[in-house]
C-alpha positions, 0 to 999 in steps of 0.5 A, a space after each residue: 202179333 196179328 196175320 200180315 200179308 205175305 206173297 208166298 211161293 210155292 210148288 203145287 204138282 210141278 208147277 211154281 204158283 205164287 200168291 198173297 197169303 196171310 201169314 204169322 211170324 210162326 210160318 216164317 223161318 228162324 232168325 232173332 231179329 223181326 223186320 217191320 218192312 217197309 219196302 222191297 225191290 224187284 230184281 231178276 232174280 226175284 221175277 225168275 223165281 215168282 214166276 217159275 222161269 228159273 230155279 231159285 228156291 231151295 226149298 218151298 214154300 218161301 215168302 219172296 222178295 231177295 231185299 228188305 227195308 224197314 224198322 226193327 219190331 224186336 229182336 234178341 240180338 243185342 245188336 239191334 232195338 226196336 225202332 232200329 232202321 235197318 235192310 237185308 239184301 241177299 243173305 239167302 233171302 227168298 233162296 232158303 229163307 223167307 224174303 222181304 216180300 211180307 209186312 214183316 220178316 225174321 232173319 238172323 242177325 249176322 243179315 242185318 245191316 244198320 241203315 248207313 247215314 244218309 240213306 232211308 229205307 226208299 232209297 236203300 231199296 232203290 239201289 238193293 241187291 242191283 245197287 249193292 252188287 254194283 258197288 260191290 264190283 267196283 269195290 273188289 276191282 279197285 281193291 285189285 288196282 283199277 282207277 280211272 286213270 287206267 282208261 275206259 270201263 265197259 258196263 254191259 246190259 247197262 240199262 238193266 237196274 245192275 248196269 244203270 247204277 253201275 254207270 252212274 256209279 263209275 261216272 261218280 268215281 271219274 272213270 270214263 264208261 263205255 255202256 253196252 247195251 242192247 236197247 236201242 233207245 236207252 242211249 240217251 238215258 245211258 248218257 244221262 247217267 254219265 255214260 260216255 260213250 254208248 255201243 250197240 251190242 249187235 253191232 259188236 264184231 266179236 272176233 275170234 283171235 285169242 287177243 283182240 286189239 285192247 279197248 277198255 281198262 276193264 268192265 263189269 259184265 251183266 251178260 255172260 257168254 259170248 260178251 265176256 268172252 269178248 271181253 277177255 280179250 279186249 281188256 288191257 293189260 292187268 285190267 279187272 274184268 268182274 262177273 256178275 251176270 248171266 243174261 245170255 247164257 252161263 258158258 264162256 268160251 275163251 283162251 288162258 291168253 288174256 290172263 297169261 299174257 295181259 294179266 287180265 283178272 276175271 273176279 266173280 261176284 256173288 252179292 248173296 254170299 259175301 260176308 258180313 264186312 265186306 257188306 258193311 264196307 261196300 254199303 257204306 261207301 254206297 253211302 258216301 264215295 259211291 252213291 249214285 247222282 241220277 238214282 231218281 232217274 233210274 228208279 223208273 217205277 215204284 208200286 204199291 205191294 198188291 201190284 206185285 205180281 203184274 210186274 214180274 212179266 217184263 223182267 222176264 221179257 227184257 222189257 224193264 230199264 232202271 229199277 222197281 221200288 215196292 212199297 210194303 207198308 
């Protein structure tokens, strides 16, 4: 196979540089199954780790890029043949194993996930990690007895690519969403996507009794912090609280009062580690019962491949709403 493009990342005397390279399938690591990609997303963490605001990388250098989508080129897995579509999110992906930021990959098998019916590479990148760590929440908190009918839902940092499709994805399943947002012109969008009501998160009186008078059934939390210790103590009775961000800060600071008393469950969410089932469950109900209605208005860019790099300042600036399709191919 002849050199491909790959944007690499690497740390040169302390400092994170990243940089397209040329690279062959021999500087990739290990894995049965060679990806063709197509296209790629931009998430947080993938800004975090390109420009070395966060430690993401556990080894150098990597290739980056948490998502992949594209066509199998060859593989030893029996499971997949050329021309297979297929994508890859999380799985250790520009952590400890090189990302989907190159023209082509190499993963192990037991990562791949055949593309659902109904959805393309474009659209499976559209949602990628954010659209599955979405999905996932409200997976883990429906099997753990949430429903619309047990009130409103609150999505914090909902203008974020997580907190977008979440909303979308909730108003899908008929459940009434509170979004959380600190954006103070991101109200109207929020409404498109099926939000019911908006709250402006500096206008949050957070309290300080253990309990606070209950207003949601539930939420999905991007935030962290003071937020979800807010939240813990408004959430109602046996409602589900799920975990997946850290956008203010990683300490939470609350009672046992919300879990003894309400029955408040507290479920974290990690997209990157979750098995290989549940992947398949909750990306197949991305396909079908969960597939957002509005994913056209919250993919709000999509960038060729060498505009990779002048994307990352904004994730890291708080300026970005909705999400960031790369074209690799």
């Amino acid at each position: 196979m002849s050199p491909f493009k790959a944007f690499r990342i690497h740390s040169e005397h302390g400092h994170i540089v990243a940089r397209f390279e040329s690279l062959t399938l021999d500087d990739l690591g290990a894995g049965a199954v060679v990806i063709r990609v197509t296209h790629s997303g931009i998430n947080y963490k993938d800004a975090l780790a390109a420009t070395g605001a966060g430690k993401i990388l556990r080894r150098y250098p990597l290739v980056g890029g948490v998502d992949l989508a594209g066509v199998v080129e060859s593989s030893d897995d029996a499971r997949y043949r050329a021309g297979d579509a297929v994508l890859v999110t999380g799985c250790g992906l520009s952590e400890t194993h090189d990302g989907g930021y190159a023209q082509f990959a190499r993963v192990p098998g037991e990562w791949v996930i055949p593309m659902p019916r109904g959805l393309d590479a474009f659209t499976a990148m559209a949602l990628g990690t954010a659209g599955f760590t979405a999905a996932l929440a409200i997976h883990r908190m429906e099997r753990n007895g949430q429903t619309p009918e047990d009130g409103p839902i609150a999505v914090t940092g909902a203008s974020g690519g997580v907190g977008s499709i979440a909303v979308d994805m909730l108003a899908v399943r008929g459940y009434r969403v509170v979004a959380v947002s600190g954006k103070a012109d991101a109200g109207a969008y929020l409404k498109e996507l099926g939000a019911s009501e908006i709250l402006a998160r500096q206008d949050i009186d957070f309290g300080s009794r253990p309990l606070e008078n209950a207003r949601f059934a539930g939420a999905i939390d991007n935030l962290g912090g003071d937020t979800l210790a807010w939240l813990t103590r408004t959430v109602d009775f046996w409602g589900n609280i799920a975990s997946i961000g850290l956008a203010s800060g990683p300490a939470l600071t609350t009672t046992v009062m919300p879990f003894i008393l309400r029955g408040v469950a507290l479920l974290g969410i990690n997209s990157a580690a979750t098995p290989r089932e549940w992947r398949l469950a909750v990306w197949q109900r991305i396909a079908t019962d969960l597939r957002p209605r509005h994913l056209g208005r919250i993919v709000t860019r999509t960038i060729a491949f060498d505009e990779l790099p002048a994307a990352f300042p904004a994730y890291i600036e708080g300026r970005v709403t909705g999400r960031t399709v790369v074209r690799i191919a």
